[in-house]
Every structure is written in structure tokens, then in C-alpha cells.
N, C-alpha and C positions, 0 to 999 in steps of 0.2 A: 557835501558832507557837513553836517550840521557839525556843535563843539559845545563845551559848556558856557560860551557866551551865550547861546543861540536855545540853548535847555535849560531851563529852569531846575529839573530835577536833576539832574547831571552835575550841574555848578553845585547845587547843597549838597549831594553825595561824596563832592570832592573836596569839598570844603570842610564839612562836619570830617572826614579821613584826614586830613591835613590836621583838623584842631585837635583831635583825639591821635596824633602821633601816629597815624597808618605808615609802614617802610614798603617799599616798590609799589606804588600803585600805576596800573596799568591800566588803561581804558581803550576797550577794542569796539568799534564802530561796526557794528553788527547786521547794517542797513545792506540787504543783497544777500546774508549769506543763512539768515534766518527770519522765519516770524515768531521766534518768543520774544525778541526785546528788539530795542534800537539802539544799546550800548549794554557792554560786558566792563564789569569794573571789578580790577583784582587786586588785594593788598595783599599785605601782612602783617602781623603783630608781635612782639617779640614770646609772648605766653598763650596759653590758655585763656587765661584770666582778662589778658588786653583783650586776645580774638571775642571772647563775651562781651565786655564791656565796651567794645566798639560795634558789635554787632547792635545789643540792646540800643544804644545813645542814635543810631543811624536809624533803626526801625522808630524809635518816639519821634524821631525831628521830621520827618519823611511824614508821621502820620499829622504830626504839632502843625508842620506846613502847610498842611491841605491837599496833599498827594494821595489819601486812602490809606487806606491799612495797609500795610505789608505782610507776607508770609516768610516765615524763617524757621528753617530747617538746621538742624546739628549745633545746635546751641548749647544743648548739655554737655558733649563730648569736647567743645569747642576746638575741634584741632583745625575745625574747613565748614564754616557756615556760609550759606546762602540765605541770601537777601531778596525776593523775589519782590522788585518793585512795580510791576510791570512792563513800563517802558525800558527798566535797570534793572539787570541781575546784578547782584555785587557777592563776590565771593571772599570770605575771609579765611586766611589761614595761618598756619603755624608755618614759619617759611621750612623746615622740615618736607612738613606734608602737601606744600605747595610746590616745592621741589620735583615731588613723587611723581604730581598727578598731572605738570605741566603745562597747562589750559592755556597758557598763551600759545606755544605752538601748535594745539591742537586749534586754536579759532583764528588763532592770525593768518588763515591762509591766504592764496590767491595774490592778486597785487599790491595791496596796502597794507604795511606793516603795521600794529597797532600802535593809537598815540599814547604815549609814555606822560608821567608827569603828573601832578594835581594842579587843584585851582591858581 
């Protein structure tokens, strides 16, 4: 099981979350239970306004890095954005609406619990 020592994109996703104030970030290792990523990464932001403006600041650093462009979806409504990095999904949300919709229970199945925590 790789880690963000070991990914390069993974360390700057948790990092850049960490410098911009992300609350509960959640990274689920996604290896075995899917082929769209190799890690799921879940925060939240206390606003609207943060979940945007961490969204934005994550897709420029991702692309500033030399990771490629990203795709990001629900940016205008900002209550639950995704960050489609390829290797990284990162989902941002209003802890409200992240509440709602649960994702860590629905992907942390099977025997490993997801790893908790930032960089």
C-alpha cells in the first residue's frame, strides 16, 4: 500500500488541504476496489466560499506541478466539488453535505479502514 511519502500527487493534495485549512481530511486507498483512481481524498471547509476557494487553489497547484490539467465539477454551487486528478479524486464539501452523502462509508469497505489525517 503505497502513502503520500511514496506519491508525489497525494503529498501535494494533502498538503496544499492542510495550507488552505481543509477540516477532516480523509484519504482512502482505493487500490483493489476500483480503476478510476488510486486514492480518494475527502475534506471539508467550513463555507461555500472556503469549499471554492480550496477547490480553485488545488486544481492551479496540481496543474503549476506538472500533474496535467484537472477536471472539476460543482464549483459554482460549491456545497461538494470534485477534483478529478486522475490518479486522485478529491472531493470537497460543506461538512453539512458531506454528512449527507457519507463516502467514507460507502468506499472504506472490506478490510482496511481508510487512512485519516493530512501531510
Amino acid at each position: 500500500m503505497a502513502d503520500a511519502a511514496h506519491d508525489p500527487l497525494l503529498a501535494l493534495v494533502l498538503k496544499q488541504l492542510d495550507d488552505d485549512q481543509a477540516q477532516d481530511v480523509v484519504t482512502i486507498d482505493l487500490e483493489g476496489k476500483t480503476s478510476i483512481a488510486d486514492y480518494m481524498v475527502i475534506a471539508s471547509g467550513r463555507s461555500t466560499r472556503q469549499v471554492a476557494s480550496m477547490a480553485q487553489k488545488l486544481a492551479e497547484k496540481i496543474k503549476h506541478e506538472g500533474f496535467g490539467p484537472v477536471k472539476v465539477e460543482g464549483l459554482t454551487a460549491a456545497d461538494w466539488v470534485l477534483i478529478d486528478a486522475g490518479d486522485i479524486v478529491v472531493h470537497l464539501f460543506r461538512p453539512e453535505v458531506r454528512s449527507f452523502y457519507n463516502l467514507e462509508r460507502m468506499w472504506a469497505f472490506g478490510d482496511a479502514p481508510p487512512v485519516s489525517g493530512t501531510a
